[in-house]
LOPAKE-317637 format. One record per atom (N, C-alpha, C, O): x, y, z; atom name; residue in one letter. Coordinates in Angstrom, 3 decimals, decimal comma, padded with zeros to 6 digits. Each point is the difference from the previous one (the first is absolute). Layout:
@X=X; Y=Y; Z=Z; name=CA; resn=A
...
***
This chain:
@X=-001,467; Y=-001,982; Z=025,351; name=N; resn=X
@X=-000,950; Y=-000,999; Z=000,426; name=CA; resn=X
@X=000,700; Y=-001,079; Z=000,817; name=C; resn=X
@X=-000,246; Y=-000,213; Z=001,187; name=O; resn=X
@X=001,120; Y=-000,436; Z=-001,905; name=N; resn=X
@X=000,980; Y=-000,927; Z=000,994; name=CA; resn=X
@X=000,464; Y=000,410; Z=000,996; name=C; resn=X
@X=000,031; Y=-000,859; Z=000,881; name=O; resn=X
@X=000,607; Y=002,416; Z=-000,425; name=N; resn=X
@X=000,432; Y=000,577; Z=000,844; name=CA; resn=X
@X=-000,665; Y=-000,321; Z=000,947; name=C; resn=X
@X=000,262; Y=-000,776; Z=000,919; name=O; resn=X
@X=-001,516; Y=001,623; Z=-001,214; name=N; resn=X
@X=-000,884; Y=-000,313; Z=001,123; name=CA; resn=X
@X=-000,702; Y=-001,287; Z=000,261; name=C; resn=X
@X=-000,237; Y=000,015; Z=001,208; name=O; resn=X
@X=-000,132; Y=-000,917; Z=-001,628; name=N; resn=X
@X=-000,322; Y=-001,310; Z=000,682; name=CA; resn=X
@X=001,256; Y=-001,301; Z=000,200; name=C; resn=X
@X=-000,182; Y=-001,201; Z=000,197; name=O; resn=X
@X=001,685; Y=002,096; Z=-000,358; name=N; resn=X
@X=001,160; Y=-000,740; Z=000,214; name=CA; resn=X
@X=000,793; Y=000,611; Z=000,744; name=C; resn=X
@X=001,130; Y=-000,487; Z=-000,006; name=O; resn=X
@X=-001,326; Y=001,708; Z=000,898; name=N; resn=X
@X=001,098; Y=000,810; Z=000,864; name=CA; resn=X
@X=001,122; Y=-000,591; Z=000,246; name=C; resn=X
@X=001,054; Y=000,540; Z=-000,338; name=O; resn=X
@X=-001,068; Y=-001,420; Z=000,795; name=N; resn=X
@X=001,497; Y=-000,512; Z=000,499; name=CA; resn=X
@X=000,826; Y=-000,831; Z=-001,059; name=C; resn=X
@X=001,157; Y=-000,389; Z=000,158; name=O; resn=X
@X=-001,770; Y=000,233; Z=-001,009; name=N; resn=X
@X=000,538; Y=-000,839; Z=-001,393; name=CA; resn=X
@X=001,200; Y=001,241; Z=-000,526; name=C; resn=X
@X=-000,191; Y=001,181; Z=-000,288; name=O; resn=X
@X=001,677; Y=-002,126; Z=000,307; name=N; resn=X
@X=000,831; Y=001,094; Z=-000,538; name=CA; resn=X
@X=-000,776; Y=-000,073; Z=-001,959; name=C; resn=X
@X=-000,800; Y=-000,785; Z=-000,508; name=O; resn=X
@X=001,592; Y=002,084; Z=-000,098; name=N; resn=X
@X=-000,131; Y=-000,088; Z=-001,628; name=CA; resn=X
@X=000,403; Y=-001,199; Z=-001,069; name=C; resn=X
@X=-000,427; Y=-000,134; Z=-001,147; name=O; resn=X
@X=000,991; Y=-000,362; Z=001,571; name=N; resn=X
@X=000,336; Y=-001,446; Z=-000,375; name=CA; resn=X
@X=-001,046; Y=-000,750; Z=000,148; name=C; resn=X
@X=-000,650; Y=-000,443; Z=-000,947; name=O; resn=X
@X=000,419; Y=000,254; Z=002,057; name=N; resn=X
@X=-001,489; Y=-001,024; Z=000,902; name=CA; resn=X
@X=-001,374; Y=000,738; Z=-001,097; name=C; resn=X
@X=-000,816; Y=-000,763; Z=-000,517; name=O; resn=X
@X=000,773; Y=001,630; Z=000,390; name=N; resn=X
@X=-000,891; Y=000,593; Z=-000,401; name=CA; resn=X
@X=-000,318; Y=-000,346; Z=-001,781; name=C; resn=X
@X=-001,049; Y=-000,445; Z=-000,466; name=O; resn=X
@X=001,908; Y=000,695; Z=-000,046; name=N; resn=X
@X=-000,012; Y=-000,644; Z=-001,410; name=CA; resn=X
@X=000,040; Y=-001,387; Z=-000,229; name=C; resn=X
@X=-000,100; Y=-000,364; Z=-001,172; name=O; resn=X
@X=000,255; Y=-000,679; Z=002,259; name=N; resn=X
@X=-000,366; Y=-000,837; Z=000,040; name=CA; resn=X
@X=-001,054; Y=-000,652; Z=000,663; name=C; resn=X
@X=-000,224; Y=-001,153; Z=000,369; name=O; resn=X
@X=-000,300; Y=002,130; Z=-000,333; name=N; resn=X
@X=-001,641; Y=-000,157; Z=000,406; name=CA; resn=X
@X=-000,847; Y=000,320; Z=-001,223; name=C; resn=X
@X=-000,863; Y=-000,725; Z=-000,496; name=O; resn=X
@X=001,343; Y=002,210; Z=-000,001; name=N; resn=X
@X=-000,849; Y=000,177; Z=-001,453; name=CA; resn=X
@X=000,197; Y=-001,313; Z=-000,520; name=C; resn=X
@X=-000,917; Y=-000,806; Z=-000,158; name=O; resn=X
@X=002,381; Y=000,545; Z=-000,167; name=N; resn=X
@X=000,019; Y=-001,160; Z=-001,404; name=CA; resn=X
@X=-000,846; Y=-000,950; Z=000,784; name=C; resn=X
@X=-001,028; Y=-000,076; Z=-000,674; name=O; resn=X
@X=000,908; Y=-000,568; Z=001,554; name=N; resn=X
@X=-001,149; Y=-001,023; Z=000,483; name=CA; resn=X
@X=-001,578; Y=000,344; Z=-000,016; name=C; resn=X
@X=-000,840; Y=-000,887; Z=-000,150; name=O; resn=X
@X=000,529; Y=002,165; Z=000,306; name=N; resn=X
@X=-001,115; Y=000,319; Z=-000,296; name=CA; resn=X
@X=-000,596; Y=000,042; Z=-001,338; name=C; resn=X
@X=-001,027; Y=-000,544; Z=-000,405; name=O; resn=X
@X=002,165; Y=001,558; Z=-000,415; name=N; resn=X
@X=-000,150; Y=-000,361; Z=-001,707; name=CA; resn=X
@X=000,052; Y=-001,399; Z=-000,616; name=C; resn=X
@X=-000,791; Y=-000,454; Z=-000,826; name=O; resn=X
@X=001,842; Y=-000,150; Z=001,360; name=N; resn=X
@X=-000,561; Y=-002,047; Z=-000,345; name=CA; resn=X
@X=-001,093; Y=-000,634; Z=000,358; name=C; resn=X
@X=-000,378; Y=-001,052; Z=-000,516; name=O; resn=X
@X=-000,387; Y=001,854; Z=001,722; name=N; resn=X
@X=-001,621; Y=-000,373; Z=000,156; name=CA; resn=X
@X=-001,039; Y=000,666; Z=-000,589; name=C; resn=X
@X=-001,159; Y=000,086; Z=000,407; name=O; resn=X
@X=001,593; Y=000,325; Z=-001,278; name=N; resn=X
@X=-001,233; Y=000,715; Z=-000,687; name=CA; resn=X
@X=-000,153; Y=-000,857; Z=-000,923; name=C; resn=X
@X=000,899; Y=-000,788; Z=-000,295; name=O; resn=X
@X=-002,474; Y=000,817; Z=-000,514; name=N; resn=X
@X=-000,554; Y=-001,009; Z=-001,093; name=CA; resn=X
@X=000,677; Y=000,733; Z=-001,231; name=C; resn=X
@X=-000,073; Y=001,219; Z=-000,157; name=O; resn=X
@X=000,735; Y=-002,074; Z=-000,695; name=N; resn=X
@X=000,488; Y=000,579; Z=-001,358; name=CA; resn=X
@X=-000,679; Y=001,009; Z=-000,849; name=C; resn=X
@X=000,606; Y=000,817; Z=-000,694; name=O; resn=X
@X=-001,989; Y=-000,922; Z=000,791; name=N; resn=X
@X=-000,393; Y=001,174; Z=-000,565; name=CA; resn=X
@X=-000,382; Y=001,402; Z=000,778; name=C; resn=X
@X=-000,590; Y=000,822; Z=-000,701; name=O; resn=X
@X=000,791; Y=-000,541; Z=001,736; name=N; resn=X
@X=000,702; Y=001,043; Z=000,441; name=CA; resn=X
@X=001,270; Y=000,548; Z=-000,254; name=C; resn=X
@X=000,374; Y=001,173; Z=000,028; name=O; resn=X
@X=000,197; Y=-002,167; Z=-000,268; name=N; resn=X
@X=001,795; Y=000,594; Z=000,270; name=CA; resn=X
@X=-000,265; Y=000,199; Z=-001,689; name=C; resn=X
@X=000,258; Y=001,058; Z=-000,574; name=O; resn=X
@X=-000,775; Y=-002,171; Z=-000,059; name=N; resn=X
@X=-000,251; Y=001,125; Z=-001,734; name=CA; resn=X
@X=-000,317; Y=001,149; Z=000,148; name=C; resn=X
@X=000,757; Y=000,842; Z=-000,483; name=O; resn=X
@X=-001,961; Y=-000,398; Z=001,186; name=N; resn=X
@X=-000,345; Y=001,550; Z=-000,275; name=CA; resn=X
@X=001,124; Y=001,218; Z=000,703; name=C; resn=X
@X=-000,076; Y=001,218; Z=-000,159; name=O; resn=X
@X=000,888; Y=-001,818; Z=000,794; name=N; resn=X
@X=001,059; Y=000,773; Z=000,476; name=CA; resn=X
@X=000,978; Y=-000,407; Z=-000,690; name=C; resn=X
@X=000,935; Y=000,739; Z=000,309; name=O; resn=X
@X=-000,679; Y=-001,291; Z=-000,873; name=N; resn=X
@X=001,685; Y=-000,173; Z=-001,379; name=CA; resn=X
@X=-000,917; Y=001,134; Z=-000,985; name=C; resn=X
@X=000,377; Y=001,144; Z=-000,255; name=O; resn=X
@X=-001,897; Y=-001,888; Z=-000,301; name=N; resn=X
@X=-000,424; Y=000,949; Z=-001,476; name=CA; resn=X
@X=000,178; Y=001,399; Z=000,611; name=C; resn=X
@X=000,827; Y=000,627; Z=-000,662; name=O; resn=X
@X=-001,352; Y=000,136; Z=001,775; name=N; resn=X
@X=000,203; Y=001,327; Z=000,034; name=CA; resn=X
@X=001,143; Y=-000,039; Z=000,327; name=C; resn=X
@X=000,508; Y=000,381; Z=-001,055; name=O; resn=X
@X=000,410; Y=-000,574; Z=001,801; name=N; resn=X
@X=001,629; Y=000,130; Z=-000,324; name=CA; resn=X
@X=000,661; Y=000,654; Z=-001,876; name=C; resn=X
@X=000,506; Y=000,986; Z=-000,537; name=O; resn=X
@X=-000,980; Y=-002,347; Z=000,239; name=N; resn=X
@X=000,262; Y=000,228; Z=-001,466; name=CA; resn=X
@X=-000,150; Y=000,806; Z=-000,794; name=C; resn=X
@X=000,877; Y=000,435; Z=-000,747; name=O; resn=X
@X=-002,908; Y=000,147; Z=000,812; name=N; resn=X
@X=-000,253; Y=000,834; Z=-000,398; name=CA; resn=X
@X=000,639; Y=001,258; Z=000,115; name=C; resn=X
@X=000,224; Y=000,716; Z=-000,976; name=O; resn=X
@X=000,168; Y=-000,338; Z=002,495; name=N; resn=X
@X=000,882; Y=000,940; Z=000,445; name=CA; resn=X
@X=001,207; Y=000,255; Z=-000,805; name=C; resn=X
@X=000,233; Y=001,012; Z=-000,661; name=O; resn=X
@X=000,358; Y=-001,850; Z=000,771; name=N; resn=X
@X=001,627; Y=-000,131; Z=-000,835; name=CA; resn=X
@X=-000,226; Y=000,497; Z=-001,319; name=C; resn=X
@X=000,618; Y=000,981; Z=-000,415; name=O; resn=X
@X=-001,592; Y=-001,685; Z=-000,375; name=N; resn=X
@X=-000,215; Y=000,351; Z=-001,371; name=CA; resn=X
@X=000,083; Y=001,344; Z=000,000; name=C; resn=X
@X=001,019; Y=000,667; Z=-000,178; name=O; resn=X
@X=-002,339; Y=-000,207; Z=000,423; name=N; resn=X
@X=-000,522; Y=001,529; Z=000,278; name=CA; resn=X
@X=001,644; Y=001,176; Z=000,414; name=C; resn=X
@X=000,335; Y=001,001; Z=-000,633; name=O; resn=X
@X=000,066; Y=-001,346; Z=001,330; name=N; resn=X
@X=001,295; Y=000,493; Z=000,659; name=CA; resn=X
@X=000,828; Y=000,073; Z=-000,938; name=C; resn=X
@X=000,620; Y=001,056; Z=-000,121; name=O; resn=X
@X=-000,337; Y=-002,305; Z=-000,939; name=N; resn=X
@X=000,944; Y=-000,067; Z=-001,049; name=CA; resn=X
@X=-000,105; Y=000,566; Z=-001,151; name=C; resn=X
@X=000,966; Y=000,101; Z=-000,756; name=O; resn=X
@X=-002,648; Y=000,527; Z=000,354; name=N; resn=X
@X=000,009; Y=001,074; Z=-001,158; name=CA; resn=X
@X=000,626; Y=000,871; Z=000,168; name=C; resn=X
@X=000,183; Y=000,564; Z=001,079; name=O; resn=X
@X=000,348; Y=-000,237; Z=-002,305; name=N; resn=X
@X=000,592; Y=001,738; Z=000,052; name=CA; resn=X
@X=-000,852; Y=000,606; Z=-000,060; name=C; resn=X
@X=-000,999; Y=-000,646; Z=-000,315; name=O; resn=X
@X=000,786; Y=001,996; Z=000,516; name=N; resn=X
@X=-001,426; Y=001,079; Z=-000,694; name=CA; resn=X
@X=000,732; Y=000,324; Z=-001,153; name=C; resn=X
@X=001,180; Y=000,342; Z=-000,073; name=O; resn=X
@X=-002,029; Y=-000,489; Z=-000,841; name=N; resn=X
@X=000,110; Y=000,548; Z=-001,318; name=CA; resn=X
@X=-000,541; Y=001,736; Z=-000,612; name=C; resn=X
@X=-000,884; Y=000,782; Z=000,349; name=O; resn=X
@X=001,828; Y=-000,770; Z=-001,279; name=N; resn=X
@X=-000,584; Y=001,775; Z=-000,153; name=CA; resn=X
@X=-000,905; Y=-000,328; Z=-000,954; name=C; resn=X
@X=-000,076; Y=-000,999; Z=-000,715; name=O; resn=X
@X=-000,983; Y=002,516; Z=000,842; name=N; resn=X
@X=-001,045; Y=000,111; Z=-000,597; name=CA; resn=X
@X=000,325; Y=000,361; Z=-000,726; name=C; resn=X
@X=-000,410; Y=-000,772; Z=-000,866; name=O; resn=X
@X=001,179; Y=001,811; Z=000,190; name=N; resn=X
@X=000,621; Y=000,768; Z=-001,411; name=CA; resn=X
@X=000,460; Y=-000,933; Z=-000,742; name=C; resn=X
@X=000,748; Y=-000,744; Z=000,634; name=O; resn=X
@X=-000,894; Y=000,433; Z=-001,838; name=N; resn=X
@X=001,043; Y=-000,347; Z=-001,239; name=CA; resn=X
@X=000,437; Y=000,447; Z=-000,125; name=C; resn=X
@X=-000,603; Y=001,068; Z=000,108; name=O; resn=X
@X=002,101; Y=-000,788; Z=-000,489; name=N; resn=X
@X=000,147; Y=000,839; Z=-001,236; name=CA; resn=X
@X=000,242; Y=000,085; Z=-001,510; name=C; resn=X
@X=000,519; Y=-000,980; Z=-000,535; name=O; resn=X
@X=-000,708; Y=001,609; Z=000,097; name=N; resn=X
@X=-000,069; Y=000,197; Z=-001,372; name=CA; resn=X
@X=001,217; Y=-000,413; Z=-001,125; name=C; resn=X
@X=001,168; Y=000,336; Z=000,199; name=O; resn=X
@X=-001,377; Y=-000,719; Z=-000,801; name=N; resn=X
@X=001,388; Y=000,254; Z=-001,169; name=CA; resn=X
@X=-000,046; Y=001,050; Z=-001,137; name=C; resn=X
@X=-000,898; Y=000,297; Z=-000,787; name=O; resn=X
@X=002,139; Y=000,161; Z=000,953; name=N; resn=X
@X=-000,653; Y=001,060; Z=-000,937; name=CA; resn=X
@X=-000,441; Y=-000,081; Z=-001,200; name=C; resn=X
@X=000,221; Y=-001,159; Z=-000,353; name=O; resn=X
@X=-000,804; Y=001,821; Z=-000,621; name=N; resn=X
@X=-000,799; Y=-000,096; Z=-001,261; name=CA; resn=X
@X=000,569; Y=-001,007; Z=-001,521; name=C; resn=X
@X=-000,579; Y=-000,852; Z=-000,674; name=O; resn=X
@X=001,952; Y=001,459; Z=000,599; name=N; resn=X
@X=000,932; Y=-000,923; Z=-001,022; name=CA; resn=X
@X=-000,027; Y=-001,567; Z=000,763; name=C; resn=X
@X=-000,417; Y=-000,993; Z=-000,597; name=O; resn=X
@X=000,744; Y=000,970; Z=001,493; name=N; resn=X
@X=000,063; Y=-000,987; Z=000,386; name=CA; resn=X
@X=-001,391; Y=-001,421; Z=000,082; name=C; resn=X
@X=000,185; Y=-001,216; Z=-000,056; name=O; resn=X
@X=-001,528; Y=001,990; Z=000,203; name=N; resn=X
@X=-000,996; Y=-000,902; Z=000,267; name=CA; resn=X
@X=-000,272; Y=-000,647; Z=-001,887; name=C; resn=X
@X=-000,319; Y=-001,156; Z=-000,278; name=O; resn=X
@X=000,583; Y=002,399; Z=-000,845; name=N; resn=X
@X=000,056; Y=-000,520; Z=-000,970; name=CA; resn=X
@X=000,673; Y=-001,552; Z=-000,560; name=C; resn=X
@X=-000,272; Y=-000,803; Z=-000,892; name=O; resn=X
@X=001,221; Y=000,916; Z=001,900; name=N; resn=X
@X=000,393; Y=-001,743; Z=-000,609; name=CA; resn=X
@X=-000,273; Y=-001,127; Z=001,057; name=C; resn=X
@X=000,688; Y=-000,973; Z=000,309; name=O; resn=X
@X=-001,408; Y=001,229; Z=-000,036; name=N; resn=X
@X=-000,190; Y=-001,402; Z=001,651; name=CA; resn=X
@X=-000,173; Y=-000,672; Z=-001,039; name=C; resn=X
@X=000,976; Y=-000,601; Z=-000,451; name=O; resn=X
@X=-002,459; Y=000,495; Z=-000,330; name=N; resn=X
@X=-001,162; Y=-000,839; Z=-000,655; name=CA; resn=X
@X=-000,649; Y=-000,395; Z=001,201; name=C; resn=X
@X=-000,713; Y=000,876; Z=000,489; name=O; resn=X
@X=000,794; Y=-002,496; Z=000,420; name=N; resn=X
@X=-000,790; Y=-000,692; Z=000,274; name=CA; resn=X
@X=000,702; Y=000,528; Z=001,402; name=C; resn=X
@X=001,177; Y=000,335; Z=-000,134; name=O; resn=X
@X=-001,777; Y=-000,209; Z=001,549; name=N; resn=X
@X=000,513; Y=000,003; Z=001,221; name=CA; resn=X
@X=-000,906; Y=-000,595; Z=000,749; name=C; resn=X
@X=-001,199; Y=000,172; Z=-000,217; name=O; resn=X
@X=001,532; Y=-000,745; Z=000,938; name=N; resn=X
@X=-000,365; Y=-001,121; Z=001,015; name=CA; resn=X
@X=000,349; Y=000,258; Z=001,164; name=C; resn=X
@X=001,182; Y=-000,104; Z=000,325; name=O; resn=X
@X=-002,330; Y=000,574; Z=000,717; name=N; resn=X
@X=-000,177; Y=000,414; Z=001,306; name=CA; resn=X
@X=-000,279; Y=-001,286; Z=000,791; name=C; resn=X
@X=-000,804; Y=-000,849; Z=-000,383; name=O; resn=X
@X=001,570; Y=000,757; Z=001,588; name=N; resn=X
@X=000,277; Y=-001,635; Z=000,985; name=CA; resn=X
@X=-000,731; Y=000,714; Z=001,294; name=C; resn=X
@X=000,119; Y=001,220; Z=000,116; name=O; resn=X
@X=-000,778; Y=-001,872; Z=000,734; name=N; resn=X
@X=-000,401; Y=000,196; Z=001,101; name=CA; resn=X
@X=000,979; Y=-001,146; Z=000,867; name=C; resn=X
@X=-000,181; Y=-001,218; Z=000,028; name=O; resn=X
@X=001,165; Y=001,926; Z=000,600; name=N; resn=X
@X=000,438; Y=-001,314; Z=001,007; name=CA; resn=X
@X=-000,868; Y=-000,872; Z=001,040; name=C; resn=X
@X=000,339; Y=-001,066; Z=000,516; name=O; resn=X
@X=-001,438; Y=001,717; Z=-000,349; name=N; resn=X
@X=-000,976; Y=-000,531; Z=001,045; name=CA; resn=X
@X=-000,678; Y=-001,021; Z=-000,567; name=C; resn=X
@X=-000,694; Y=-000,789; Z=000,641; name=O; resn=X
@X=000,886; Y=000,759; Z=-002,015; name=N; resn=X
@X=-001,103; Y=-000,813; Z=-000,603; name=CA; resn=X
@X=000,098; Y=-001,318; Z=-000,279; name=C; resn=X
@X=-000,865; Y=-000,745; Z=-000,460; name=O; resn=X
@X=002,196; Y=000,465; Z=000,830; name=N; resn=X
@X=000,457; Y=-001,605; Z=000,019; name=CA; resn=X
@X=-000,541; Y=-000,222; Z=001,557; name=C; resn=X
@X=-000,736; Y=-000,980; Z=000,110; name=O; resn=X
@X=000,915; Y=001,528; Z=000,785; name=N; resn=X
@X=-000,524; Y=-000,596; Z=001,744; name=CA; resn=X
@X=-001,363; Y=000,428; Z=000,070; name=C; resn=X
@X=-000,176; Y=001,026; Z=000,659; name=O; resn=X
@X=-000,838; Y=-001,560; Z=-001,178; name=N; resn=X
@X=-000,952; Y=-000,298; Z=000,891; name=CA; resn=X
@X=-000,265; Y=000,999; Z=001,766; name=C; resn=X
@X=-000,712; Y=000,934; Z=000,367; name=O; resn=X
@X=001,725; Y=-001,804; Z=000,255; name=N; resn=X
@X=-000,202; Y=000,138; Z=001,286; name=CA; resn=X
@X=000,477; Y=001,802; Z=000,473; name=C; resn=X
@X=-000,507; Y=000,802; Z=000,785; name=O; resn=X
@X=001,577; Y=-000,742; Z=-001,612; name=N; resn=X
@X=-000,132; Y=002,004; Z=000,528; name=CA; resn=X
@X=-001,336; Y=000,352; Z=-000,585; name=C; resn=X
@X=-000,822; Y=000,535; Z=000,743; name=O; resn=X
@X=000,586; Y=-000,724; Z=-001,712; name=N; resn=X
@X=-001,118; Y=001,006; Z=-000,960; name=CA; resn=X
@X=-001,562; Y=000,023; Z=001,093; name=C; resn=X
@X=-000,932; Y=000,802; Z=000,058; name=O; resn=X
@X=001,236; Y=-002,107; Z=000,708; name=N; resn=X
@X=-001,466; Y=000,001; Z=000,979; name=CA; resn=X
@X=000,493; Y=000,792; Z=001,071; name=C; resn=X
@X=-000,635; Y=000,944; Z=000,471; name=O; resn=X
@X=001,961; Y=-001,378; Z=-000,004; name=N; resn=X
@X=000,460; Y=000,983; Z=001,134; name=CA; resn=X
@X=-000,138; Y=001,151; Z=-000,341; name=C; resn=X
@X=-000,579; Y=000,605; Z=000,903; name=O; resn=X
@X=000,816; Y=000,060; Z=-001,777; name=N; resn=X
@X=-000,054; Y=001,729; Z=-000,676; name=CA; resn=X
@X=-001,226; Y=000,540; Z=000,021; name=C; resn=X
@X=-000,191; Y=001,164; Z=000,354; name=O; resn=X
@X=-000,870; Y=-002,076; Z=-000,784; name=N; resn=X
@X=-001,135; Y=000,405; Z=000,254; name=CA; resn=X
@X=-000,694; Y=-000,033; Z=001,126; name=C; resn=X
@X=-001,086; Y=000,573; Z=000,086; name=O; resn=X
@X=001,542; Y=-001,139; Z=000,754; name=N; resn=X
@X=-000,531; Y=-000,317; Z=001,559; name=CA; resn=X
@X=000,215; Y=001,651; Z=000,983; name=C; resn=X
@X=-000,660; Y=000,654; Z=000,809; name=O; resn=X
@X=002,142; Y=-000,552; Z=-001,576; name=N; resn=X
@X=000,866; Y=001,126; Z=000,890; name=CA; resn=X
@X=-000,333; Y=001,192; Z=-000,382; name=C; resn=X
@X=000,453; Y=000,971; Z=000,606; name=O; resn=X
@X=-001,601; Y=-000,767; Z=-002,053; name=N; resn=X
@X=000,188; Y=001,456; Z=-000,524; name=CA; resn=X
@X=-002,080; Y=000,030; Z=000,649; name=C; resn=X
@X=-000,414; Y=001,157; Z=-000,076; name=O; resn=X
@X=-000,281; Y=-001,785; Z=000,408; name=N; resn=X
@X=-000,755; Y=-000,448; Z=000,634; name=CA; resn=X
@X=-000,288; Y=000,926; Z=001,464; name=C; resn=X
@X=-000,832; Y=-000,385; Z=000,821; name=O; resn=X
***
């Protein structure tokens, strides 16, 4: 986009035109471009997780007693909406 309405602007000249253009924008624009940034990053930073458990074997489940299953997602809020946005 700059290219073309800046031809003769070397690449230097040119990013200092974005950064002047991005300092004229109203703050809540440049929010909705940091939040999807962000969102991005997040999304990017899950691992995929496997679908299989596996098992322990039989002697072994006899002595757990009490086991306690953690969802890491479940402390952030903000992936758990991203996850659902993305499987969507």
């Amino acid at each position: 986009m700059l290219v073309k309405d800046y031809p003769n602007l070397s690449p230097q000249e040119r990013m200092a035109k974005a950064g002047e253009l991005w300092r004229s924008l109203p703050n809540e624009l440049k929010n909705s471009f940091i939040e999807y940034a962000n969102d991005y990053r997040i999304l990017n930073s899950i691992q995929p997780t496997s679908s299989v458990i596996p098992e322990l074997p039989l002697e072994k489940k006899k002595d757990l007693g009490l086991v306690m299953i953690f969802d890491d997602l479940s402390s952030n809020s903000k992936k758990q909406k991203l996850l659902k946005k993305s499987k969507i």
